[in-house]
TORVO-602560 format. One record per residue (C-alpha): residue in three letters; y, x, z. Coordinates in steps of 0.25 Angstrom, whole numbers, plus 5000, padded with zeros to 4 digits. Layout:
N
ALAYXZ;...
end
This chain:
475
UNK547749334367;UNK546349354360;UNK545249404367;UNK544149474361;UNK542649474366;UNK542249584355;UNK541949704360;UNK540949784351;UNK541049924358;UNK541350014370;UNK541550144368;UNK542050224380;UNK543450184383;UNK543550094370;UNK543049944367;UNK542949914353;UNK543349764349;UNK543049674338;UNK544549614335;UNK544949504325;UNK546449524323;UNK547349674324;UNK547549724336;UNK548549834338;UNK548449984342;UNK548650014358;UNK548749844362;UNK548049844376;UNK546849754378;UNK546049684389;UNK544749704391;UNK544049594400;UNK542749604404;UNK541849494407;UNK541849524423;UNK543349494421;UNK543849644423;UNK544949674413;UNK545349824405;UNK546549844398;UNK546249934385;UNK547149994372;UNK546749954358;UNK546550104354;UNK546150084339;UNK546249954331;UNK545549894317;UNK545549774310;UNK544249734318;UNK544049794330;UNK544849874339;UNK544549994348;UNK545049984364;UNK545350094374;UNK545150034389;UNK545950094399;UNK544950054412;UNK543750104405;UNK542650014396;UNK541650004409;UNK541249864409;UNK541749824396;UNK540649764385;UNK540649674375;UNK540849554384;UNK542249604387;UNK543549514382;UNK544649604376;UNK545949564374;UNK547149614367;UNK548449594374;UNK549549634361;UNK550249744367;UNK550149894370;UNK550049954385;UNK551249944393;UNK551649994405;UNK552549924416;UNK553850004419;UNK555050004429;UNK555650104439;UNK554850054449;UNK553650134442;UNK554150254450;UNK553150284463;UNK552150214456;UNK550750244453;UNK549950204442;UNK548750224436;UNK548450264421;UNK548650124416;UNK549950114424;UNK549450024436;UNK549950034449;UNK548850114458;UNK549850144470;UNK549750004477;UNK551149954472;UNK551649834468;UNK551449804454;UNK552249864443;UNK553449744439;UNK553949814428;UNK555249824421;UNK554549834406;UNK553349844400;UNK553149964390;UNK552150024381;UNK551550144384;UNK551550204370;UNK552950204372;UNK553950244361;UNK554150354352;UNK555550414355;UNK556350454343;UNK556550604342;UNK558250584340;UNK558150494353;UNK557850614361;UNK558450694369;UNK558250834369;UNK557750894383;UNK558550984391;UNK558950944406;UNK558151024414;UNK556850954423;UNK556651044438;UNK555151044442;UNK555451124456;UNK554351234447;UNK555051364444;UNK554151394433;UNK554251264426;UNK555851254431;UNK556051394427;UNK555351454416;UNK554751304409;UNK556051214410;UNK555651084410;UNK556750974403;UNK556950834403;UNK556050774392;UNK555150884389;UNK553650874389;UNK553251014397;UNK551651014397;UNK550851094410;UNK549551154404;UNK548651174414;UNK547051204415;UNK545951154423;UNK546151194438;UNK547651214438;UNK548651154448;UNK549251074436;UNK549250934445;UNK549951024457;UNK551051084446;UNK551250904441;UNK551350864455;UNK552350974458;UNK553150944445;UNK552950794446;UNK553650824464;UNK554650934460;UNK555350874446;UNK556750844446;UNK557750834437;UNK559150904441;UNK560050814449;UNK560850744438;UNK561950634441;UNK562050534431;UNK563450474429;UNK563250384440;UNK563050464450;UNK561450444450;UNK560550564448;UNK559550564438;UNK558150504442;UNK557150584439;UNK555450524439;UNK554150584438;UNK552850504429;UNK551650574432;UNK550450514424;UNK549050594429;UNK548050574417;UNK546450584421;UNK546750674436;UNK545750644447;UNK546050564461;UNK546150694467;UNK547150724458;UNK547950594459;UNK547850604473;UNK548350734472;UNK549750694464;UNK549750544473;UNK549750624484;UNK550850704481;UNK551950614475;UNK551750524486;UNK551850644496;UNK553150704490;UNK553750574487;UNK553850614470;UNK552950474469;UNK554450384471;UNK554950444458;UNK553550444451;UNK552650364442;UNK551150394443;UNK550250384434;UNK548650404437;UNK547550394428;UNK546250454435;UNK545050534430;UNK544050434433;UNK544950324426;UNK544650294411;UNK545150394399;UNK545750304392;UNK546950274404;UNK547250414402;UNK547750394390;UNK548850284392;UNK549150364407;UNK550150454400;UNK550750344393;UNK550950254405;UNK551750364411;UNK552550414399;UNK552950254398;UNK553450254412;UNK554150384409;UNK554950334399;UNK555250194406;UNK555850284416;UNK556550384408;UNK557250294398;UNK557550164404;UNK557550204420;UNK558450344417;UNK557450434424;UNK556850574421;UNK555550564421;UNK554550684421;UNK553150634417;UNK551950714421;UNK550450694414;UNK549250754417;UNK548450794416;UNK548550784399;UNK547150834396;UNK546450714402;UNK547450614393;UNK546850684382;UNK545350674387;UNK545550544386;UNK546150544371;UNK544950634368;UNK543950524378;UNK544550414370;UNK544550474356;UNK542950504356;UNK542750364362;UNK543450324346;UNK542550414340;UNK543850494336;UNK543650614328;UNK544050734335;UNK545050834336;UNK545150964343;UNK544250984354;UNK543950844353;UNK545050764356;UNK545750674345;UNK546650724336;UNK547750634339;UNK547950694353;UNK549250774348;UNK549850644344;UNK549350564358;UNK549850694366;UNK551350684358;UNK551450534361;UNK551450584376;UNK552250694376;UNK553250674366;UNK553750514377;UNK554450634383;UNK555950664381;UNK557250604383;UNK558050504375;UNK559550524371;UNK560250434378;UNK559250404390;UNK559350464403;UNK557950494407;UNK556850564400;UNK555350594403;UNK554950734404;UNK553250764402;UNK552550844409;UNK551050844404;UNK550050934411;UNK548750964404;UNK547751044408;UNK547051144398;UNK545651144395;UNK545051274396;UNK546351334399;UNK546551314384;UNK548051284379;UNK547551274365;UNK546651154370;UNK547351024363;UNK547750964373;UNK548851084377;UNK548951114361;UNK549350964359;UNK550250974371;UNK550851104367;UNK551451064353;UNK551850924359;UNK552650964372;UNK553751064376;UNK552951194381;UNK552051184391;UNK551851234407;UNK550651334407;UNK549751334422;UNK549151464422;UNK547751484428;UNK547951634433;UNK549151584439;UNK548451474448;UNK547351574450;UNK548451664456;UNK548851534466;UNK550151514459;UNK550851364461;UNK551151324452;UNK550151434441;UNK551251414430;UNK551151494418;UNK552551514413;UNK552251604402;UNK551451514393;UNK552251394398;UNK553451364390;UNK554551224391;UNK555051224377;UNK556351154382;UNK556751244392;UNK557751324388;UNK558651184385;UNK558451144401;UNK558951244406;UNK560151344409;UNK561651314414;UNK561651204418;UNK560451144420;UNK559651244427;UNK560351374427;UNK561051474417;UNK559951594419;UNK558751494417;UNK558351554404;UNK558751684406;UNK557751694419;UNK556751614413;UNK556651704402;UNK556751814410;UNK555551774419;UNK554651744405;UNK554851874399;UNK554551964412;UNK553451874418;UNK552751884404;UNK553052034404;UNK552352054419;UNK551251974415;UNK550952064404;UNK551052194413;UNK549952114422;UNK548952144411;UNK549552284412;UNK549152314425;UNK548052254424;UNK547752394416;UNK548652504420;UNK548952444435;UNK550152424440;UNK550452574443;UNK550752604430;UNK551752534427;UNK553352564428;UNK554352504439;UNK554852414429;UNK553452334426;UNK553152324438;UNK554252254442;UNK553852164429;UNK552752134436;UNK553252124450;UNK554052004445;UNK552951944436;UNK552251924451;UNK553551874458;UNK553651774446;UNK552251714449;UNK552351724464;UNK553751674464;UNK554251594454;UNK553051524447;UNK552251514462;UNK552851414470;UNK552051314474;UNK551751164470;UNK552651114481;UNK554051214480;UNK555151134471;UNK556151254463;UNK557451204459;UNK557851284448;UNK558851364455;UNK557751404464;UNK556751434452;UNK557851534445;UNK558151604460;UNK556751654460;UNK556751684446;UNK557851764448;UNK557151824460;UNK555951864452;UNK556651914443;UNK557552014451;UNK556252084452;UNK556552134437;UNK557452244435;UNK558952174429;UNK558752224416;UNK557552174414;UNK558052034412;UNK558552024399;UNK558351884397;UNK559351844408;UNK560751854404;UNK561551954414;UNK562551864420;UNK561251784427;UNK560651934429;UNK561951954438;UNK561851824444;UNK560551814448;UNK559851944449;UNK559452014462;UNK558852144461;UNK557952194471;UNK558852294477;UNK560152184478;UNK559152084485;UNK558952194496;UNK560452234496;UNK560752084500;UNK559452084510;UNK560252204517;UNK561352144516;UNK561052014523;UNK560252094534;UNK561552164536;UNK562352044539;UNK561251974547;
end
């Protein structure tokens, strides 16, 4: 192993060295300074002469006197089952006290490009306990389902709550074993009260023994942040396609990953893209998102779930625009909602799960799914806009029928989306109080439900008094 004493600049995160032979694009490095402490870095750009490197710690104490060597691989990550209950930090070392990692194989965390006729198309049905997710923004095995958030939203309450609550319905395999199910949460840039906050929790609800956990802080150096997500995405797919397990993978928050891109970027003296950060952030972004998926043949997959949070409330920022053309919809936190004290504030009108109408229905959730979902879009829409209406004539003045509109537009926010971080829906439970909700309509006013699951399911206001009387009558 050659060792290099040529440093000629330190630029931020990056060293610049003199080298005399080609080094290749993403081999990690050593970085030994003379009081013997020693940094691990990523050859981030290479020349026939000099090559520029990332440093994971941070350059502090790094100067020309610091020995650099090159160690002819990329970054890997120990893997193994044993992973689960572990926690790690952005770099993927064990910061929970445990014994040290003996791993099954070591694998890059690049990882590999899956070949679009190798997948398999996503449609069995993940259950998040949330009715407005479950319900209305189905989310399937292998989809990448983005949360947008905004400053001061409960978006770390709405992970930790997904990350509790997630299941996938009880399959048997042919064995007679159910499917095993896991959660990879990767927490990019959050503070200590924050991963307190989510330690604290998975420990306290006992989700930590099917978890892998992955903390990169604020306070700990940019350039971490960016290998955190890949760390994580690496042990997701260890576990997925070699171990048989569905994995759910959960990042945030998103926005600080690409801080670092854009820290990183100007450090290189990059030209710009929008807003300032580089112009290859689509590209970064899609190498991410696009490790979701399942592979034909392979019984596990890896479900994403990234959670950005907007700057400026502004979903035409890049980092949500990127997201929004790369993933499949997205889950909308709305601030009036949260203003109204509304756990969790989701938004269903804006949000949207691309992949929902193939996990759902007969069979895998229930044959009037889509009906009610519809049904609950097209009237919750309709009493938001008689809101603004009111707002100018008051309420008086409009006919029975709106007002029943907006009768339900309340019982849908107070009932259905308003359940708090800590109550877990099956889907059964979720379409009974839609169906509740929606009893408060008058029956020919859902025309989006077929009329055998109008029969079935509907209770007017006047049959659910009948059957009150009737079982005081028999008391």
């Amino acid at each position: 192993m050659k060792e290099y004493q040529t440093i000629t600049e330190v630029s931020g995160p990056l060293v610049y060295v003199e080298t005399d032979e080609p080094i290749g694009y993403d081999e990690i490095v050593e970085i030994e300074t003379p009081d013997g402490e020693v940094k691990r870095g990523q050859v981030l750009e290479t020349a026939q002469d000099y090559v520029a490197i990332q440093v994971f710690e941070g350059t502090e104490g790094v100067g020309r006197d610091a020995s650099v060597r090159f160690l002819g691989e990329t970054l890997k990550l120990p893997v193994t089952e044993d992973l689960l209950g572990r926690v790690l930090d952005g770099s993927g070392n064990p910061i929970d006290g445990g014994p040290e990692i003996v791993p099954d194989e070591r694998r890059s965390i690049v990882g590999a490009a899956i070949n679009p006729t190798a997948r398999e198309y996503p449609e069995e049905f993940i259950q998040t306990g949330i009715s407005a997710i479950d319900g209305m923004n189905t989310l399937v095995r292998g989809q990448k389902l983005p949360i947008f958030s905004a400053s001061g939203l409960p978006h770390s309450e709405l992970a930790l709550q997904i990350a509790r609550q997630a299941s996938v319905p009880e399959d048997v395999a042919e064995e007679g074993e159910e499917t095993e199910f896991a959660v990879v949460f990767a927490g990019m840039g959050i503070t200590q009260e924050e991963a307190n906050e989510f330690m604290d929790d998975f420990e306290r609800t006992g989700a930590l023994e099917r978890s892998v956990v992955f903390l990169n802080l604020a306070d700990d150096p940019a350039v971490e942040r960016t290998v955190t997500p890949r760390m994580a995405l690496t042990t997701a797919e260890y576990l997925a396609f070699e171990e048989g397990y569905h994995v759910l993978t959960i990042l945030t928050d998103m926005t600080n990953y690409c801080e670092a891109l854009r820290e990183i970027g100007a450090a290189r003296e990059e030209v710009p893209g929008r807003r300032g950060y580089p112009g290859y952030m689509y590209t970064d972004l899609a190498q991410l998102y696009e490790r979701a998926g399942r592979l034909q043949g392979e019984e596990g997959s890896v479900t994403q779930i990234p959670i950005l949070t907007m700057p400026g409330d502004d979903d035409t920022h890049p980092i949500p625009d990127l997201t929004g053309y790369i993933t499949e919809g997205q889950i909308m936190l709305g601030r009036e909602l949260n203003s109204q004290g509304v756990e969790p504030p989701i938004d269903v009108l804006p949000s949207l799960s691309r992949l929902m109408d193939d996990g759902i229905g007969e069979g895998v959730t229930r044959a009037d799914h889509s009906g009610v979902s519809d049904q609950l879009f097209a009237s919750y829409a309709e009493g938001k806009d008689l809101r603004d209406l009111v707002n100018i004539v008051g309420r008086e003045a409009l006919d029975e029928r709106d007002n029943k509109v907006l009768d339900f537009a309340e019982a849908f926010e107070e009932q259905f989306v308003d359940q708090g971080y800590h109550t877990n829906r099956d889907i059964e439970d979720t379409l009974d109080i839609a169906w509740d909700i929606l009893s408060i309509l008058p029956k020919n006013e859902l025309s989006r439900i077929d009329e055998e699951f109008i029969a079935e399911y509907y209770e007017s206001e006047e049959s659910a008094d009948a059957a009150d009387e009737t079982e005081e009558a028999e008391a």
